[in-house]
VOMAR-924391 format. One record per residue (C-alpha): residue number from 0; y, x, z. Coordinates in nm, 2 decimals. Layout:
BEGIN
 pos     c2     c1     c3
 NUM      Y      X      Z
...
This chain:
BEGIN
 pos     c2     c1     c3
   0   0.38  13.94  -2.64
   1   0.65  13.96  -2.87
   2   0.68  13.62  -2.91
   3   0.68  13.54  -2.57
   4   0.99  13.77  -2.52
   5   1.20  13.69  -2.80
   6   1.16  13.31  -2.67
   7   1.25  13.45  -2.26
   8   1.55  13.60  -2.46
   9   1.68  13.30  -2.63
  10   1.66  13.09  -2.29
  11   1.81  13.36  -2.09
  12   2.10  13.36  -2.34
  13   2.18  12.99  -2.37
  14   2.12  12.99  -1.94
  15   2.44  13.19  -1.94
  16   2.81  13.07  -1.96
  17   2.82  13.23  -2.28
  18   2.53  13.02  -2.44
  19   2.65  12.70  -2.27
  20   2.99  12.77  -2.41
  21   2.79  12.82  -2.75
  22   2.62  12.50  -2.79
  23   2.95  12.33  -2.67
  24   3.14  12.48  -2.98
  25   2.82  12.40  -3.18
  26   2.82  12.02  -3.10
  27   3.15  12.01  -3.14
  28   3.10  12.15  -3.47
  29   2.79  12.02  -3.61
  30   2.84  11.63  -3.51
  31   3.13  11.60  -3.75
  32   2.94  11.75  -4.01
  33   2.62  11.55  -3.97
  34   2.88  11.23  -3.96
  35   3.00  11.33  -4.25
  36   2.67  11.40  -4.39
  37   2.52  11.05  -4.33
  38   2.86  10.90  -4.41
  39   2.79  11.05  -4.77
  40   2.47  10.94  -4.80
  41   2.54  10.56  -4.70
  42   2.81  10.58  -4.99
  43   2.60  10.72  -5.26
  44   2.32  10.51  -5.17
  45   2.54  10.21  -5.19
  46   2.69  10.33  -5.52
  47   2.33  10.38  -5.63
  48   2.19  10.04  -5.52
  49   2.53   9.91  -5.70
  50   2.45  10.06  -6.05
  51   2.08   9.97  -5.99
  52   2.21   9.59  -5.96
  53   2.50   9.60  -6.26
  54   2.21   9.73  -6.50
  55   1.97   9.49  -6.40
  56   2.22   9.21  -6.44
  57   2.31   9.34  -6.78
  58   1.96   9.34  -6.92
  59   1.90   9.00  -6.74
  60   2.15   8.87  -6.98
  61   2.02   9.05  -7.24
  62   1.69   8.88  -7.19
  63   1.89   8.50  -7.18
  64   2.10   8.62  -7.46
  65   1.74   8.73  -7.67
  66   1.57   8.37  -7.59
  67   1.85   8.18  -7.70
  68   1.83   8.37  -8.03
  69   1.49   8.25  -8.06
  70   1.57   7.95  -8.05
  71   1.81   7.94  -8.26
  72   1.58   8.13  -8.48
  73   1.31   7.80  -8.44
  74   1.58   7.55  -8.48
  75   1.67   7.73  -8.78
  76   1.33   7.74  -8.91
  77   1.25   7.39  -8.86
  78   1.51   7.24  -8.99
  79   1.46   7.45  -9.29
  80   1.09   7.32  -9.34
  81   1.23   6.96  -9.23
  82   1.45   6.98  -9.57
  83   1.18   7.15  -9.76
  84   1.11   6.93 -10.11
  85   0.76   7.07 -10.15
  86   0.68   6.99  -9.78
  87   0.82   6.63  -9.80
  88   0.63   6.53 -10.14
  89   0.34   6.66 -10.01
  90   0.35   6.47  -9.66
  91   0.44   6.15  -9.87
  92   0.17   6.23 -10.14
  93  -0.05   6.32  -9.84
  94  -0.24   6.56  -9.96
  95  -0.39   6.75  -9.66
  96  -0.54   7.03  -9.86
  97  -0.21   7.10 -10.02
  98  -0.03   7.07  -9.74
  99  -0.24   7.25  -9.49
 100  -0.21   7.61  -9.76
 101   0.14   7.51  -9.74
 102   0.19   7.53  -9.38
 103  -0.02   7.83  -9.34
 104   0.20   8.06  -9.60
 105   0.53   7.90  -9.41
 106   0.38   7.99  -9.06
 107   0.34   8.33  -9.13
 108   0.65   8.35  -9.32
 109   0.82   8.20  -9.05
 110   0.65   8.38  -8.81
 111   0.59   8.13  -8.60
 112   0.25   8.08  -8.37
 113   0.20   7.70  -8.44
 114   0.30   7.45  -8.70
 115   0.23   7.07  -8.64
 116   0.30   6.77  -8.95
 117   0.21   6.41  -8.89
 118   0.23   6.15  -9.13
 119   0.28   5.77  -9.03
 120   0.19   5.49  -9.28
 121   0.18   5.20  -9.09
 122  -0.13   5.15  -8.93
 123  -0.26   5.47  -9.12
 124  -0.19   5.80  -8.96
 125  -0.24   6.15  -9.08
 126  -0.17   6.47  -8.91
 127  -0.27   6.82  -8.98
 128  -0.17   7.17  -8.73
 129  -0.19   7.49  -8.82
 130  -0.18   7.83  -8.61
 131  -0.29   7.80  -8.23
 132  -0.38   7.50  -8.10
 133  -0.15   7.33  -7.80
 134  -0.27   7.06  -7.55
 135   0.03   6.82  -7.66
 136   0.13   6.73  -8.02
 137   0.49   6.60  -7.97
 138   0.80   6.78  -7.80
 139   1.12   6.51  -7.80
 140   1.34   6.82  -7.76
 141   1.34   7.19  -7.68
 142   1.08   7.29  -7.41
 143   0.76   7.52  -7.29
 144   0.45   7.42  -7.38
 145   0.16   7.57  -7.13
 146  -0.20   7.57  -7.33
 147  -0.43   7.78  -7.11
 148  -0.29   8.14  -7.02
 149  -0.03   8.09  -7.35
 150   0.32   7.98  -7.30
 151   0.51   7.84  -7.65
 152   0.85   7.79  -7.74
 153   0.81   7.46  -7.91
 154   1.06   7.18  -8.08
 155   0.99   6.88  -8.25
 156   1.20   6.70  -8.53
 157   1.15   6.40  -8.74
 158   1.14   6.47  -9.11
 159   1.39   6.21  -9.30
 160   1.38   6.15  -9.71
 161   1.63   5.91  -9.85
 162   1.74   5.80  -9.44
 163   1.38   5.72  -9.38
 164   1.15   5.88  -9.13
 165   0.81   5.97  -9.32
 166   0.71   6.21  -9.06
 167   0.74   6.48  -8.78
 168   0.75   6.86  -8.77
 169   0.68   7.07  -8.43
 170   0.66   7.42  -8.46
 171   0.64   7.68  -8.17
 172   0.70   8.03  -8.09
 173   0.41   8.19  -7.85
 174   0.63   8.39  -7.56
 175   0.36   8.65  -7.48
 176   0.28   8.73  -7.87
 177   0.28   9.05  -7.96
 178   0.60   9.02  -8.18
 179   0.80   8.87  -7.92
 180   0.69   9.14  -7.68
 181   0.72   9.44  -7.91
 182   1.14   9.23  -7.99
 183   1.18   9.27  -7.59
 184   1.08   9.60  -7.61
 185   1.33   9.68  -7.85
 186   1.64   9.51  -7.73
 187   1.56   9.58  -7.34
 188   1.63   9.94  -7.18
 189   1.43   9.85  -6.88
 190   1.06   9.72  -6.80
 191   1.02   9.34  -6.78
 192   0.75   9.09  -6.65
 193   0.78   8.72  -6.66
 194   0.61   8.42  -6.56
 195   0.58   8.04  -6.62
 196   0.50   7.88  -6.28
 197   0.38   8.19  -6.11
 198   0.11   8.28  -6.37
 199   0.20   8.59  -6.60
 200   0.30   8.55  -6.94
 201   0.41   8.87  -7.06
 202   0.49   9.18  -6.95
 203   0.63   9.53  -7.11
 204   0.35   9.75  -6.95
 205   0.05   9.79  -7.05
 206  -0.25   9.72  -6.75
 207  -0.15   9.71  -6.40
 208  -0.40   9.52  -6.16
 209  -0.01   9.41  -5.93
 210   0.18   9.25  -6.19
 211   0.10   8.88  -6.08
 212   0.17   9.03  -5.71
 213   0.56   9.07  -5.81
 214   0.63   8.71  -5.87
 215   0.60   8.61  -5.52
 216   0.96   8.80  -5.46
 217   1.27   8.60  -5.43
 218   1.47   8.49  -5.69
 219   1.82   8.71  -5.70
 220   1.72   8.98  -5.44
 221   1.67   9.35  -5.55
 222   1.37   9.41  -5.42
 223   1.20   9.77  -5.40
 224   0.80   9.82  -5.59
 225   0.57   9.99  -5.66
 226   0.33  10.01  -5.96
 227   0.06  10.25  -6.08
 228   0.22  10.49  -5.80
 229   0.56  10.51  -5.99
 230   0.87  10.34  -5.79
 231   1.09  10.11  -5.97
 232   1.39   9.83  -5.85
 233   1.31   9.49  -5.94
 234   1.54   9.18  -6.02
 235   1.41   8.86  -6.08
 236   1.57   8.51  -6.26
 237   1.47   8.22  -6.31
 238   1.53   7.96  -6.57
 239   1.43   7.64  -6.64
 240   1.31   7.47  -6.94
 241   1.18   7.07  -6.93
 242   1.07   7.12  -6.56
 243   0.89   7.44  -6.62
 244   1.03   7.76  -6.42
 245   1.04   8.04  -6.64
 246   1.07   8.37  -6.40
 247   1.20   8.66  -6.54
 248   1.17   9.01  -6.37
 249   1.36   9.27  -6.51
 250   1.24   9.71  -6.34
 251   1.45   9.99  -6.37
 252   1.22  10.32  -6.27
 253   1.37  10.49  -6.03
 254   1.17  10.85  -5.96
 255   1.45  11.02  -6.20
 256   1.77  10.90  -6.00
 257   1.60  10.95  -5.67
 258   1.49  11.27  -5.75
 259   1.85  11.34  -5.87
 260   2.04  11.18  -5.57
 261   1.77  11.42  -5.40
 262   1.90  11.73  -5.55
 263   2.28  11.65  -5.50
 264   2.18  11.60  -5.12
 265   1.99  11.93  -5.12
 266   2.27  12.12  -5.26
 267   2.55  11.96  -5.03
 268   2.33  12.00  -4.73
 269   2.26  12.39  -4.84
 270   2.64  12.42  -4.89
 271   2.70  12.27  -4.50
 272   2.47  12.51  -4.39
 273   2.58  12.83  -4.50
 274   2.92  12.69  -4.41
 275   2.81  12.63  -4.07
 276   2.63  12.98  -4.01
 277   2.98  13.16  -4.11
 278   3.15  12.92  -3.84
 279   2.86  12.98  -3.58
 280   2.91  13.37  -3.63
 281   3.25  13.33  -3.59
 282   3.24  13.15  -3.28
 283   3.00  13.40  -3.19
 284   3.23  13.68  -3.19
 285   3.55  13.55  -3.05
 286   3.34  13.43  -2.74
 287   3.19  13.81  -2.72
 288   3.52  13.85  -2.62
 289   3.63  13.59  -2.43
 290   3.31  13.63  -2.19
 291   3.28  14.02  -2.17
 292   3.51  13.98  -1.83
 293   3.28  13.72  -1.67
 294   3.03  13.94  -1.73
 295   3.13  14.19  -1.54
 296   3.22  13.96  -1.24
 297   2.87  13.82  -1.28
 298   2.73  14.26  -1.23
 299   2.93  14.28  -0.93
 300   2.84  13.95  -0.78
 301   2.52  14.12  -0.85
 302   2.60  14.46  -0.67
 303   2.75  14.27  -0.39
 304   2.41  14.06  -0.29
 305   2.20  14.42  -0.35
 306   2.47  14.55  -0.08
 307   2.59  14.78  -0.35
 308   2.93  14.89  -0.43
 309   3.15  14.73  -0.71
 310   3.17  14.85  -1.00
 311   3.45  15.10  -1.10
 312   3.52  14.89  -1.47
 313   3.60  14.58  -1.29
 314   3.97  14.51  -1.36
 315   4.23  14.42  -1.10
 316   4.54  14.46  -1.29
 317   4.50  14.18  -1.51
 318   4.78  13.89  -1.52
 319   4.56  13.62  -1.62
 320   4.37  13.39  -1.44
 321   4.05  13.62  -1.48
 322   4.25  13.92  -1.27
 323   4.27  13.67  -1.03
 324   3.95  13.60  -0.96
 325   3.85  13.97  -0.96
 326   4.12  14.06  -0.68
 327   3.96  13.76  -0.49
 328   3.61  13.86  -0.55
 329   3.70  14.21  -0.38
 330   3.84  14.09  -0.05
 331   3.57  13.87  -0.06
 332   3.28  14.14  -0.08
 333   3.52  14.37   0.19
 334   3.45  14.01   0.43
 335   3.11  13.97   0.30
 336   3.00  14.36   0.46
 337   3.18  14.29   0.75
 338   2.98  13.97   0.80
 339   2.65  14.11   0.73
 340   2.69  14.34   1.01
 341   2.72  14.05   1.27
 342   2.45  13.87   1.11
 343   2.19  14.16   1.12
 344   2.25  14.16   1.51
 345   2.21  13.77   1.53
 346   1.86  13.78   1.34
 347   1.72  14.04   1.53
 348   1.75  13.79   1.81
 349   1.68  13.47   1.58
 350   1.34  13.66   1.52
 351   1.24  13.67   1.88
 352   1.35  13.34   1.98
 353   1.14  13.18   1.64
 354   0.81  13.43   1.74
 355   0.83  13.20   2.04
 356   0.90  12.92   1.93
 357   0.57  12.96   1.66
 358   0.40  13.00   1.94
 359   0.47  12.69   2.14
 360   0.43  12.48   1.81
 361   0.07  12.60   1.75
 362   0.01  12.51   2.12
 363   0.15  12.15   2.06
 364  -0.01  12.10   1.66
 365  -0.34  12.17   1.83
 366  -0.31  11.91   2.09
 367  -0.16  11.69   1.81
 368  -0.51  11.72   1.64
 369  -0.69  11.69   1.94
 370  -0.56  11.32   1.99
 371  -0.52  11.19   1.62
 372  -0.89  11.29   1.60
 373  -0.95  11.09   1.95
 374  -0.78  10.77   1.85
 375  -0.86  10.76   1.44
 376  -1.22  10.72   1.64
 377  -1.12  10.47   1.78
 378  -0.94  10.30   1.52
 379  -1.27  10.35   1.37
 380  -1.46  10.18   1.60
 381  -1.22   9.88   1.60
 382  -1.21   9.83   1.24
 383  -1.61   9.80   1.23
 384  -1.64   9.55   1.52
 385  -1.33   9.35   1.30
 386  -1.53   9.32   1.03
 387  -1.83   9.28   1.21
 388  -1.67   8.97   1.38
 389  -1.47   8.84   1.06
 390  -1.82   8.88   0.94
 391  -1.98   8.63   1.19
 392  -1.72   8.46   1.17
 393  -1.73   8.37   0.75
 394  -2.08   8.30   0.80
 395  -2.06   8.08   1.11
 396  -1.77   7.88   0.93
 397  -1.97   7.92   0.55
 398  -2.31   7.71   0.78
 399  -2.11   7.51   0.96
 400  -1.96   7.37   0.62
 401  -2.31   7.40   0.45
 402  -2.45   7.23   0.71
 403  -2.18   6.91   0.74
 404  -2.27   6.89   0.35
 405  -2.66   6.93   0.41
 406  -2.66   6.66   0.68
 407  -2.37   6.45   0.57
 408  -2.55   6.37   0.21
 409  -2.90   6.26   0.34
 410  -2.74   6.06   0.60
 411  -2.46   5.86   0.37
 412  -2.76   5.79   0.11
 413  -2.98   5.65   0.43
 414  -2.71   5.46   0.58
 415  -2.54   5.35   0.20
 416  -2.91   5.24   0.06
 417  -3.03   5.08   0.39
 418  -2.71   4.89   0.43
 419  -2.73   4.73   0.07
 420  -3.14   4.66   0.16
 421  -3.03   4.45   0.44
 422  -2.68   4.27   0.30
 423  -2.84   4.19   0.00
 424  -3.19   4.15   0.04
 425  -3.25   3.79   0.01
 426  -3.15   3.86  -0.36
 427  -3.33   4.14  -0.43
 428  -3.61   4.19  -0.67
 429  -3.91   4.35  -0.54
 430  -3.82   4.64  -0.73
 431  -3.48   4.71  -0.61
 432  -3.62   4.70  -0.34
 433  -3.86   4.98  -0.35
 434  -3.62   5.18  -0.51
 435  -3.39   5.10  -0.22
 436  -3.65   5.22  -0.03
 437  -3.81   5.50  -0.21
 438  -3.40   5.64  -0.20
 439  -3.36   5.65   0.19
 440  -3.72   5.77   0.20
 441  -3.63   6.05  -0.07
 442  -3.27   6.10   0.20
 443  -3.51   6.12   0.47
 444  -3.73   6.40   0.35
 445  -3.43   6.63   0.23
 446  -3.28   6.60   0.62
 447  -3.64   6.65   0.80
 448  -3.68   6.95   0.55
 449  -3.35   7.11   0.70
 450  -3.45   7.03   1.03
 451  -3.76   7.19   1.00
 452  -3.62   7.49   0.82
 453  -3.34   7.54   1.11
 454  -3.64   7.46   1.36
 455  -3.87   7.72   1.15
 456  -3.61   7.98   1.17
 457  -3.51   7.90   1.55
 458  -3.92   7.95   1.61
 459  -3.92   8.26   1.35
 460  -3.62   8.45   1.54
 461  -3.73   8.35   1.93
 462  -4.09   8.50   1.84
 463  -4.24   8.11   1.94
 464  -4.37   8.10   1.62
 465  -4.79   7.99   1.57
 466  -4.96   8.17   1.34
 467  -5.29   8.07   1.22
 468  -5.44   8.36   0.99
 469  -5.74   8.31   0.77
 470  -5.87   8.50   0.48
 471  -5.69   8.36   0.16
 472  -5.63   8.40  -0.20
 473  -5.28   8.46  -0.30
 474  -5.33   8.35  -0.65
 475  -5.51   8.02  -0.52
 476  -5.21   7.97  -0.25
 477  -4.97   8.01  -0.58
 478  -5.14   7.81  -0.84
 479  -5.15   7.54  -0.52
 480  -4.74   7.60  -0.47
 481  -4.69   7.53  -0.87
 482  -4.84   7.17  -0.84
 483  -4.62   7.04  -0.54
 484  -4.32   7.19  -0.77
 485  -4.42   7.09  -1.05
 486  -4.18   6.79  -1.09
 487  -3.85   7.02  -1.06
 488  -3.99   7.28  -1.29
 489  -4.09   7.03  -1.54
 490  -3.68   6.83  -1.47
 491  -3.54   7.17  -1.65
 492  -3.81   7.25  -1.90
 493  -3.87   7.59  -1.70
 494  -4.19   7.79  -1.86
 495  -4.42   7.94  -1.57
 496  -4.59   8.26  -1.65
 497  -4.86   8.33  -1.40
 498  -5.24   8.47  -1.47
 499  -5.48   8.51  -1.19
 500  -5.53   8.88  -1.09
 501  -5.86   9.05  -1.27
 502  -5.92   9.18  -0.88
 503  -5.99   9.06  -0.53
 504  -5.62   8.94  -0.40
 505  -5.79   8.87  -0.04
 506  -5.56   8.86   0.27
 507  -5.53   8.76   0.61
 508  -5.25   8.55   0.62
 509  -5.12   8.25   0.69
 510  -5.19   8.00   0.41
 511  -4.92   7.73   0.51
 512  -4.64   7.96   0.60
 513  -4.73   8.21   0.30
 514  -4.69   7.90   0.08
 515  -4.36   7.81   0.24
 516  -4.27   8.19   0.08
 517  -4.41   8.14  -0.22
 518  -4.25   7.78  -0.26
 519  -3.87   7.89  -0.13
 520  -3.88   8.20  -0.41
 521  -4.00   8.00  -0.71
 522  -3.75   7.68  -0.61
 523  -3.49   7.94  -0.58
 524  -3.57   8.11  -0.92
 525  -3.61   7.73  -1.09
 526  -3.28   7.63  -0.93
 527  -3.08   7.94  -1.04
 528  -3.24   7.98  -1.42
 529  -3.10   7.79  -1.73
 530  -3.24   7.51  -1.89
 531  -3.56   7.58  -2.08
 532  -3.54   7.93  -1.88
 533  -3.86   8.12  -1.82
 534  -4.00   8.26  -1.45
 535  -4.28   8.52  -1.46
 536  -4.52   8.57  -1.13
 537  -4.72   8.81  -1.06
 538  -4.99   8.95  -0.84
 539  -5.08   9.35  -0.80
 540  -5.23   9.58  -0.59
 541  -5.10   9.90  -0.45
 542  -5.37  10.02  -0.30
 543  -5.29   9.88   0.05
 544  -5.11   9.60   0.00
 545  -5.09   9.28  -0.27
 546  -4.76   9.30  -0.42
 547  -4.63   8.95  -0.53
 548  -4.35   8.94  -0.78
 549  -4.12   8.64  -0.94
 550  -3.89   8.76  -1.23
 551  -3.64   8.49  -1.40
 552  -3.36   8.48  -1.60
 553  -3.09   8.32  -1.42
 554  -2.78   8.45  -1.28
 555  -2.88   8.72  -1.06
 556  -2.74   8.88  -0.79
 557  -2.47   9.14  -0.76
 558  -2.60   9.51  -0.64
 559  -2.39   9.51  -0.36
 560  -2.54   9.15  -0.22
 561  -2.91   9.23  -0.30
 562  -2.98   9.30   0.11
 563  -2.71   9.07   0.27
 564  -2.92   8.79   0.11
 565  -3.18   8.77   0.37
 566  -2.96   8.73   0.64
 567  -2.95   8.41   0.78
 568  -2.65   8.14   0.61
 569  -2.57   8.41   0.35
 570  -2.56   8.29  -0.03
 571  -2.52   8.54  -0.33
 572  -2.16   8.47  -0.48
 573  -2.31   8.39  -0.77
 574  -2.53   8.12  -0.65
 575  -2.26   7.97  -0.48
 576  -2.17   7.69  -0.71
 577  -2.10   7.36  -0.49
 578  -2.47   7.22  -0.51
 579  -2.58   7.21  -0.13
 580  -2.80   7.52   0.04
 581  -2.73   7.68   0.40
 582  -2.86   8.05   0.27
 583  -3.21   7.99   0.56
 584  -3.45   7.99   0.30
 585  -3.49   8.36   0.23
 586  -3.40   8.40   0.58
 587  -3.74   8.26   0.67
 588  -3.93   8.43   0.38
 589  -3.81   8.76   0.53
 590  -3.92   8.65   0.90
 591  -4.22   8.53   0.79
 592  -4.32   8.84   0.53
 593  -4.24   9.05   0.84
 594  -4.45   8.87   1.09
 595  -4.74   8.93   0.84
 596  -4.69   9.34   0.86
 597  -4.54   9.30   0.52
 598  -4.18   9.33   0.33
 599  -3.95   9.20   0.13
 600  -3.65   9.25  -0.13
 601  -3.46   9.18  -0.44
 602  -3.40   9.37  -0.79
 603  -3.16   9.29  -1.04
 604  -3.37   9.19  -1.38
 605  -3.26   9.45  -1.64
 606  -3.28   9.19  -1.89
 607  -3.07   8.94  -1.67
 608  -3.17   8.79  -1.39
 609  -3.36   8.82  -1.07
 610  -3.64   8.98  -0.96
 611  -3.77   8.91  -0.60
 612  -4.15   9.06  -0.47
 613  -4.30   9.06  -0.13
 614  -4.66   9.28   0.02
 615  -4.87   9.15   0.27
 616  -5.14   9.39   0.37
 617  -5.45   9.38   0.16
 618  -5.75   9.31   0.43
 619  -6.11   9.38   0.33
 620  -6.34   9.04   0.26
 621  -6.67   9.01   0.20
 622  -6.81   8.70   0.04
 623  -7.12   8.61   0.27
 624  -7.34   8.49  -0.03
């Protein structure tokens, strides 16, 4: 609870004139100071990215300053060995084993990673190296040298006795030796990483999995990183030696002057804030005083709408705006009373005049009801016999088209192949001919085949229709159906499923039409599945009835269309792809099914597809042998 009322207390306060007049002085207050706040941080943070940048310049030219040195510190040594007595005698003497102890005492010496002496004599040479090995042997002038993951300071000079060349000297410095590292170390303040055409060469720390990550930064641009989870500012240069980039990235850590830019922000900010609550408090009394009045207005406003008197406190002698308002506030509550009187009188009428008027609104809401419930019925009703008749209507229009297209085909193929027969039959080949022929008599078939389906159905629907009804198998009248299909089931590779029935499947039916069922459900199923699809039948017994079933894998049919399909000229929307059909077929099946005391629906195949079955009573039949 207390929680709860401490928070009704604050909001109750800062709802008042008072509190409004509060958190104006306290923006007005507190914006400067958080201006100022930000404005300080912007200018120490700029400071701090400025000294960041100075030092990192500084030890940049440290670094350029430190690899001129060295080499200096190679030409130096070179030219030293070039002068060398001991070394030229030798090298004219050529005496390899000499010389090679030679080289190897002035290498280390020297401390230098590679020594290299070759020796011309016409059409004699001789060379010897010393140290690590490098993939060239000559370097006109100062340049890197790459050999594997080594990088080497080298230079090459010709050695000259009496003004006569008898030989040349290359030495090399290796830049990620440990000497060279361990020199850096010495002479830098900061970290440093560098790299010879992206791949790293050396680097002051000792394992980090990221350092080959940092040379993808630009050249020139402080750039903030992060390595082995300590922060540091990075600036890299580049220089370029014979072609080869040589970057060089120089880190400052930066935890210890964030944490003290952190610690001068903390302090300044706890210094605002105690500055702030003595300003707040301030505030806070001086407009204790300047509200006390208006709070006493506010109690008598109060008395006044409780039809109480003013209060006795309430000041009218005061000279200020606020005295005032108080003598105005009292010859408004003398009006008020007076008012209040007349108004009582006027209600007590207002009261019966609206007891009326209720009662004359129930009367009229009730008839209101009465005929909004009378003609939403009849909205009702016209709304179903509009869809009813947009209903006819799409499928009248949806055979119509069907049928122009059923009809229209056949007859251009007939009148197309029996027009080039007769223009061009003198010089025809017999077997042009036939398949002239064979074409209008293919044309033919397809239009008797709609005729007799819209003659079927015109029979089926007027009850004209002949029935002749026999005792048949329904495996035998399907095993039958599968060979007059067999040439489209075979055009799309389609795999028919279908084993006999381990039990009598004896009806009365009749055989043609039940075949006509049969053979509009599998050509449906064959017509609708993929390529090399697969279409299961089946035959089972209920009890009372043999239930036939045909399960494929094709598109199926949407939930809400899996009764509307058996109505005459309606096609699933998925099956409704262009090719030809006037939606009679299952039409037919369904008239026909009926007509046999049987029924007939659609499923949606769980495993995609469709699943269409049909009963016809089971009748009793006795072999008589």
């Amino acid at each position: 609870m207390l929680p709860g009322l401490k928070t009704s207390k604050v909001v109750q306060y800062f709802s008042t004139f008072k509190g409004k007049l509060s958190i104006i002085v306290v923006i007005a207050v507190l914006v400067p100071l958080i201006v100022s706040i930000g404005i300080i941080i912007v200018m120490l943070e700029r400071n701090l990215q400025g000294l960041y940048r100075n030092r990192l310049v500084a030890e940049l030219e440290t670094f350029s300053l430190i690899l001129t040195n060295k080499e200096n510190e190679l030409e130096r040594s070179v030219s030293k060995l070039m002068l060398d007595n001991t070394l030229q005698i030798t090298l004219e003497l050529k005496i390899l084993p000499q010389l090679t102890k030679y080289l190897d005492r002035q290498i280390k010496g020297l401390k230098l990673s590679y020594l290299y002496i070759e020796a011309d004599n016409g059409s004699d040479t001789i060379s010897t190296k010393v140290g690590k090995q490098l993939p060239v042997e000559h370097c006109p002038q100062t340049s890197l040298v790459r050999s594997g993951d080594e990088v080497y300071l080298c230079l090459s000079r010709n050695i000259v006795k009496e003004a006569r060349i008898i030989g040349k000297l290359t030495g090399a410095v290796g830049l990620s030796d440990p000497d060279f590292k361990n020199h850096l170390r010495e002479k830098l303040i900061d970290d440093f990483v560098f790299w010879v055409e992206n791949d790293l060469v050396a680097s002051s720390f000792s394992d980090s999995k990221h350092l080959n990550d940092l040379s993808v930064h630009a050249v020139g641009m402080m750039a903030e990183v992060e390595i082995d989870s300590n922060q540091y500012k990075m600036l890299i240069d580049q220089i370029d030696y014979n072609g080869i980039p040589l970057n060089f990235g120089l880190l400052m850590p930066t935890n210890e002057l964030r944490e003290g830019f952190r610690e001068v922000m903390l302090i300044i900010s706890l210094v605002l804030v105690l500055l702030f609550a003595v300003l707040f408090y301030t505030i806070q009394k001086y407009l204790a005083n300047l509200t006390r009045p208006i709070t006493k207005l506010t109690l008598a406003i109060s008395a006044t709408q409780n039809r109480q008197s003013i209060p006795t406190d309430l000041n009218f002698e005061r000279k200020d705006e606020l005295g005032l308002l108080n003598r105005t506030f009292r010859d408004m509550h003398v009006s008020i009373n007076r008012y209040l009187e007349e108004i009582t009188d006027k209600n007590k009428k207002l009261e019966i005049a609206y007891d009326e008027l209720e009662k004359y609104r129930d009367e009229l809401e009730l008839r209101v009801t009465e005929r909004t419930r009378e003609l939403n019925q009849s909205l009702l009703e016209v709304e179903k016999a509009r869809q009813e008749a947009e209903a006819a209507n799409a499928a009248k229009s949806e055979f119509l088209a069907n049928m122009s297209h059923e009809l229209r085909t056949p007859m251009h193929s007939i009148l197309g192949f029996s027009r080039l027969t007769v223009t061009k039959i003198e010089h025809l080949s017999q077997e042009k001919k036939l398949h002239y022929l064979n074409q209008i008599q293919v044309a033919g078939n397809r239009l008797l085949n709609l005729l007799n389906d819209l003659l079927d159905l015109s029979k089926l629907e007027s009850g004209r229709a002949t029935y002749y009804f026999s005792p048949s198998s329904l495996s035998e009248l399907v095993k039958m159906t599968l060979l007059e299909l067999d040439s489209i089931i075979k055009e799309k590779s389609i795999v028919i499923q279908f084993e006999k029935p381990p039990f009598q499947d004896i009806g009365l039916m009749d055989a043609e039409k039940m075949m006509q069922v049969i053979s509009n459900l599998v050509s449906n199923a064959v017509k609708f599945s993929h390529v090399g699809g697969e279409v299961r039948l089946s035959i089972e017994n209920d009890g009372d009835n043999l239930v036939f079933s045909i399960i494929d894998n094709g598109v199926g049919i949407p939930d809400e269309e899996l009764e509307v399909v058996f109505d005459k000229f309606v096609q699933s929307s998925k099956t409704k792809t262009g090719a030809g059909g006037t939606g009679l077929g299952l039409s037919i099946c369904d008239h026909i099914v009926t007509d046999h005391e049987g029924r007939i629906w659609a499923e949606n195949n769980p495993r995609g597809g469709a699943i269409f079955r049909f009963t016809v009573p089971q009748k009793t039949y006795v072999n008589p042998t």
